[in-house]
C-alpha positions in Angstrom: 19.2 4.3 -6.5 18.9 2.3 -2.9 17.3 3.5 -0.2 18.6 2.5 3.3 15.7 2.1 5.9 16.0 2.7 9.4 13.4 0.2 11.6 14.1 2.3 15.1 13.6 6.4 15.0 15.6 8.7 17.0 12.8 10.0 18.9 13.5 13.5 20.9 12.8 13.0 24.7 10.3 15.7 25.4 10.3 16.4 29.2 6.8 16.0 31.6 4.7 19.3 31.0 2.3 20.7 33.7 -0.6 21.8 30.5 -3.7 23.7 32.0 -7.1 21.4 31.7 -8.8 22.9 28.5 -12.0 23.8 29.7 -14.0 22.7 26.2 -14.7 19.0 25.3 -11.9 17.9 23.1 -12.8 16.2 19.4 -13.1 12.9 18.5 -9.6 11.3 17.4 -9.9 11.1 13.5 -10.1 7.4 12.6 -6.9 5.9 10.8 -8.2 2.5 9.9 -5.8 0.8 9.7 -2.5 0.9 12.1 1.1 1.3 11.1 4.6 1.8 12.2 6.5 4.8 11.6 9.3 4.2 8.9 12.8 6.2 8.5 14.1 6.2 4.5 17.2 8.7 3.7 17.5 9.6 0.3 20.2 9.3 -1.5 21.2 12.6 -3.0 24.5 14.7 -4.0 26.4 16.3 -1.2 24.5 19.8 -0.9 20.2 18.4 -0.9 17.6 20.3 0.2 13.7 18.5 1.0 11.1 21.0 -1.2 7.7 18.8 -1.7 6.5 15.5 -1.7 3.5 14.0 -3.7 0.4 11.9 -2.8 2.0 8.6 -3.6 5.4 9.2 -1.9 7.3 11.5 -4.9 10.2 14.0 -3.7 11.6 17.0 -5.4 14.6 18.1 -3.8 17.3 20.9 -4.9 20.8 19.3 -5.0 24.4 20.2 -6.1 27.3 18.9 -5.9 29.7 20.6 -3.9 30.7 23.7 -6.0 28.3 23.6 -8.2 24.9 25.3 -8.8 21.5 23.7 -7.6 18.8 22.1 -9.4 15.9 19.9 -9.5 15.6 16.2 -9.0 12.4 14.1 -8.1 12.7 11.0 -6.8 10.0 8.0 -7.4 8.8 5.8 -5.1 11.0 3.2 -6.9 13.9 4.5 -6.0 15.2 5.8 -9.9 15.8 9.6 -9.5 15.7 12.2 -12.2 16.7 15.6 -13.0 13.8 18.3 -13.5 15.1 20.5 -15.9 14.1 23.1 -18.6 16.0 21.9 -21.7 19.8 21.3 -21.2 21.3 21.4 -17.8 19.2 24.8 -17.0 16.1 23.9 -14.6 13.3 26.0 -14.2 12.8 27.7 -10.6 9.7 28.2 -8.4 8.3 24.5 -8.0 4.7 24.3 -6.3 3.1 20.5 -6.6 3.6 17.0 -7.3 1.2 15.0 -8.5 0.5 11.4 -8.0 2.5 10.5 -11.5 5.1 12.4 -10.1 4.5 15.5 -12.7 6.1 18.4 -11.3 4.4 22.2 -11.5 6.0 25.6 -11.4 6.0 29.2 -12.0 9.4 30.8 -12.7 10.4 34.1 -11.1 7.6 34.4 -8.8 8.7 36.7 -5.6 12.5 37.2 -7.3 11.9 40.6 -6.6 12.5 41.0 -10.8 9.8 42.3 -13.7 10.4 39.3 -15.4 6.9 37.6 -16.5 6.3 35.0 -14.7 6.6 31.6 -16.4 4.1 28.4 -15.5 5.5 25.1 -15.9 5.1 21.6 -15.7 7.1 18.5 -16.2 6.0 15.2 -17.4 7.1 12.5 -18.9 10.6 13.6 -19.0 9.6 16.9 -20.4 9.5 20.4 -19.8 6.7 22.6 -21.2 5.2 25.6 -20.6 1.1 26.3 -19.5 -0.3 28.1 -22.3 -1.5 31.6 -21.3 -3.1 34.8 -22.6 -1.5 38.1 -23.8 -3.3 39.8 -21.7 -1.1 41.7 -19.6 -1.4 40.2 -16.7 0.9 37.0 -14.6 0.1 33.8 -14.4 0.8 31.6 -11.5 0.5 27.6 -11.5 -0.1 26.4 -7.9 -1.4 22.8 -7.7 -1.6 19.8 -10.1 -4.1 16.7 -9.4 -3.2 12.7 -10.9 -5.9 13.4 -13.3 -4.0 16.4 -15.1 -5.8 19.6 -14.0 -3.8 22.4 -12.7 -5.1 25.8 -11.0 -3.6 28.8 -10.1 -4.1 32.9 -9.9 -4.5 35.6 -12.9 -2.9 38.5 -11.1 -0.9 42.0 -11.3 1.0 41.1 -8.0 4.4 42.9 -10.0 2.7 46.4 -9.9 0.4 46.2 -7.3 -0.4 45.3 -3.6 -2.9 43.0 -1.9 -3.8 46.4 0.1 -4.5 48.3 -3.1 -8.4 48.2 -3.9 -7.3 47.4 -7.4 -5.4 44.2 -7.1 -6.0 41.3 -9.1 -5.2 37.5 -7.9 -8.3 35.3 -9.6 -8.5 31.5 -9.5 -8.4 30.1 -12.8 -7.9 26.2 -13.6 -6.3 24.6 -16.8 -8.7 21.6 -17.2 -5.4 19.7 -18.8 -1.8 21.0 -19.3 -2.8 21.7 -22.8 -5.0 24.2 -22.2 -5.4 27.4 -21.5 -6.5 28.7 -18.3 -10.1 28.9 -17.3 -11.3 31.7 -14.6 -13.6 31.0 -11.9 -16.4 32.8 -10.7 -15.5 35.3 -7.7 -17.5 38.2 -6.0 -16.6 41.5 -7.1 -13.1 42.5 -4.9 -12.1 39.1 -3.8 -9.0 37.5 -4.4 -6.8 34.6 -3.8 -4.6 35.4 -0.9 -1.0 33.8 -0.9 1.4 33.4 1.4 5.5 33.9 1.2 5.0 33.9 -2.8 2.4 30.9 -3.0 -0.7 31.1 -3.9 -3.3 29.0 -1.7 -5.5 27.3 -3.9 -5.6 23.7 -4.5 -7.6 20.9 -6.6 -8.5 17.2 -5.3 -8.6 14.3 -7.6 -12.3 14.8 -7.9 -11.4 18.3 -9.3 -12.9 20.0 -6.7 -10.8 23.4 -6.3 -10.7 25.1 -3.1 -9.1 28.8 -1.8 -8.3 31.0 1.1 -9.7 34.1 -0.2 -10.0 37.9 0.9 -12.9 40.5 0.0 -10.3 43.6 0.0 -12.5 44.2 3.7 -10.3 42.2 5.8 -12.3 38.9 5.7 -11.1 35.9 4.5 -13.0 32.4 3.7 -12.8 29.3 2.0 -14.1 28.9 -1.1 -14.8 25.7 -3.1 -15.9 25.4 -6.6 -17.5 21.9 -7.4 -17.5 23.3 -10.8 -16.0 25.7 -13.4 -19.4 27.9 -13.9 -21.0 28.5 -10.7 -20.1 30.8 -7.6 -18.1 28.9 -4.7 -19.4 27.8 -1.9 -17.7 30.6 1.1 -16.8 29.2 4.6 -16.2 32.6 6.9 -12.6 32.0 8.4 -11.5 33.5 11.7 -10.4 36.9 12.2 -6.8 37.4 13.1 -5.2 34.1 11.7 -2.5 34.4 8.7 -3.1 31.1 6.6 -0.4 29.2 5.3 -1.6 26.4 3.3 -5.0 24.8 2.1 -5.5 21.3 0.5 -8.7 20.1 -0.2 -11.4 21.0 2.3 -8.5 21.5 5.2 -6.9 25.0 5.9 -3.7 25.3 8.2 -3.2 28.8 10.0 -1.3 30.6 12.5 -2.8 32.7 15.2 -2.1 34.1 18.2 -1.4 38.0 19.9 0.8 41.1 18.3 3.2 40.3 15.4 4.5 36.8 16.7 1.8 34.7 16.7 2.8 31.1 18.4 -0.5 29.4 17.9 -1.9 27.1 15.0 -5.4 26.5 13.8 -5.7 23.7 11.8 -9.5 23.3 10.3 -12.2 22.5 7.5 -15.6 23.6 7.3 -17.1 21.2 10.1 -14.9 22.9 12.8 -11.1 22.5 13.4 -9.2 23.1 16.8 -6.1 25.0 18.0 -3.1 24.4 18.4 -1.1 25.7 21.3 3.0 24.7 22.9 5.2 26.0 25.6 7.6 27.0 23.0 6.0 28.3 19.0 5.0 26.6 17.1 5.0 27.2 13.5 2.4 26.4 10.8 3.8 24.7 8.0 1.6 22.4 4.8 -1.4 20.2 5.3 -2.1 17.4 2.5 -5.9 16.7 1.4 -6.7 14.3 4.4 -5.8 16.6 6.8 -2.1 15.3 7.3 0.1 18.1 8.6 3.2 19.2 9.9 4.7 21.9 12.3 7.6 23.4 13.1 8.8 23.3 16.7 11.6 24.4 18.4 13.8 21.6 18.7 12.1 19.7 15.5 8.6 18.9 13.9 5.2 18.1 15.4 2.8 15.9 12.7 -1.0 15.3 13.0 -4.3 14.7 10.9 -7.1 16.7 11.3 -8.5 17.6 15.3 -7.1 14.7 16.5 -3.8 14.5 18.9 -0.7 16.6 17.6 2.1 13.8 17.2 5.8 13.8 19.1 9.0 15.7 17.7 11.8 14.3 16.0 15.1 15.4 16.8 17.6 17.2 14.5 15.1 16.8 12.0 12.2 19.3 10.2 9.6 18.7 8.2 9.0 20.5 5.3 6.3 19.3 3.5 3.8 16.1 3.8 1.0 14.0 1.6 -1.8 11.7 3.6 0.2 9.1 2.0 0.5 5.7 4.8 -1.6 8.4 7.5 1.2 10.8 7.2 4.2 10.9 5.1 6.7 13.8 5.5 10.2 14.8 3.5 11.9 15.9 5.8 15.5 18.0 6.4 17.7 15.7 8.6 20.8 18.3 9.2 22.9 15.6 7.1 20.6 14.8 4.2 16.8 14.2 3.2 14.8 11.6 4.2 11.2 10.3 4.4 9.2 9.9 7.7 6.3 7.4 6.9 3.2 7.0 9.2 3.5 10.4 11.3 0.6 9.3 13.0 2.0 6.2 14.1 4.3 8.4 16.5 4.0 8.7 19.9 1.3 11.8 21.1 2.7 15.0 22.0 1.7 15.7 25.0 3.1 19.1 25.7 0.6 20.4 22.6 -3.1 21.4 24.0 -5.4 20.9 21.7 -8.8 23.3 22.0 -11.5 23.0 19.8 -11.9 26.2 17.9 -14.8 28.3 18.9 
């Protein structure tokens, strides 16, 4: 299908902000290389479309009906052909987690339905549905990321009988080395456990297959934890107190913090350091990509970055959903009327009424 691109954004006109001087130093601007001008693609879709995650090299997945009808999945390629993602006849398979640079989508069915269905890993390839091969051994199994070279990873847990506050639940990161295997555990301390956030589970594997996780010790204390391999401990980076974390992806970990229940800060960080994010209205964290790409809620639209350098303007009417370090910052984004594709977020104009402290 065609693609019509927009050369001008509609920008949202953001007024002049009096922002207190930040008494710390702040980081070095992350280096783009290259420099590029925002982009504007709407997708073409059926009447009803909803943005859900877009992969490293510019795939969407997107829920869509037509009007009366029930939703399902549809990826679209780069190249502009669309397909539907579906689990054998017109039925598709629910909970959809990563795209992968071939545009292979992963899933686990009935995860947070509130039901005591088993939950179901997925993938599809190739035109094809199939299911991750899994143990009978009493416990779920939950698919979470997919890399281009065909690893997956995921949690082993009893999440549908017990709680993250019980001493005795179970969330362990395990990889499938290919989609044709079974799943592998790896190595935790005794009583930690993959956190997850709004039914996801954060953990996440790079190209390089090295696997990363926000993780808890059942004490309150959370880190990130790589694992350069299958067999050895990971490596623990202590997190800070009081943040809940939303998304990691590769070595970068996107948080919210802030006072009481309504935290209106955001701390976006890797194991160097990291800074925090702060607006005159909440801001709200969303996903990070593996280069440190992310994007934000705001009040009256979406606030992009990379890593600790300067938080990138709003767009009106619009809000981004999800984003891949694609062209330094693709997003899919909700437009109101449709979904469309916001390349080169860091090619916007800075937000100035963000103030950006170094964390610690």
């Amino acid at each position: 299908m065609s693609r019509t691109t927009f050369s001008r954004l509609a920008r949202l006109a953001v007024p002049t902000l009096a922002v207190a001087a930040v008494a710390v130093s702040s980081p070095a601007p992350v280096a783009l290389g290259a420099t590029c001008t925002p982009t504007w693609q709407n997708l073409v879709t059926k009447e009803n479309a909803d943005p859900l995650l877009i992969g490293p090299r510019g795939h969407v997945l997107t829920s869509e009906a037509d009007a009366g009808a029930l939703a399902g999945l549809w990826l679209h390629r780069p190249n502009g052909t669309v397909e539907a993602v579906t689990a054998g006849g017109s039925t598709g398979p629910g909970g959809p987690t990563d795209v992968n640079g071939h545009g292979a989508v992963l899933g686990t069915s009935n995860v947070g339905q509130g039901t005591n269905a088993p939950y179901v890993p997925w993938a599809f390839q190739r035109h094809t549905y199939s299911t991750l091969s899994i143990p009978d051994d009493g416990l779920d199994y939950v698919a979470s990321a997919l890399n281009g070279a065909g690893t997956a990873v995921g949690v082993k847990t009893n999440a549908r009988t017990y709680s993250p506050s019980l001493t005795n639940y179970i969330a362990t990161a395990v990889t499938w080395p290919t989609l044709a295997d079974g799943p592998i555990p790896l190595p935790l301390p005794n009583g930690y456990y993959v956190i997850n956030y709004r039914g996801r589970s954060l953990i996440d594997v790079r190209s390089d297959g090295l696997v990363s996780a926000v993780v808890d010790n059942h004490a309150g204390s959370r880190y990130l934890a790589r694992w350069t391999n299958t067999t050895d401990q990971p490596t623990l980076v202590a997190l800070p107190a009081g943040t809940t974390f939303v998304d990691v992806a590769g070595r970068w970990v996107l948080g919210q913090t802030g006072p009481g229940t309504l935290p209106n800060d955001v701390l976006v960080m890797n194991p160097k350091g990291g800074v925090v994010l702060d607006a005159p209205n909440a801001l709200t964290a969303g996903r990070i990509s593996q280069n440190g790409s992310y994007v934000l809620g705001y009040s009256t639209g979406s606030v992009y970055g990379r890593g600790p350098g300067d938080p990138r303007d709003a767009i009106q009417y619009s809000t981004g959903v999800d984003v891949a370090g694609l062209d330094h910052g693709t997003a899919v984004v909700d437009a109101g009327n449709g979904v469309a594709v916001l390349g080169c977020t860091a090619g916007l104009g800075v937000a100035t009424y963000v103030t950006v402290t170094p964390l610690g």
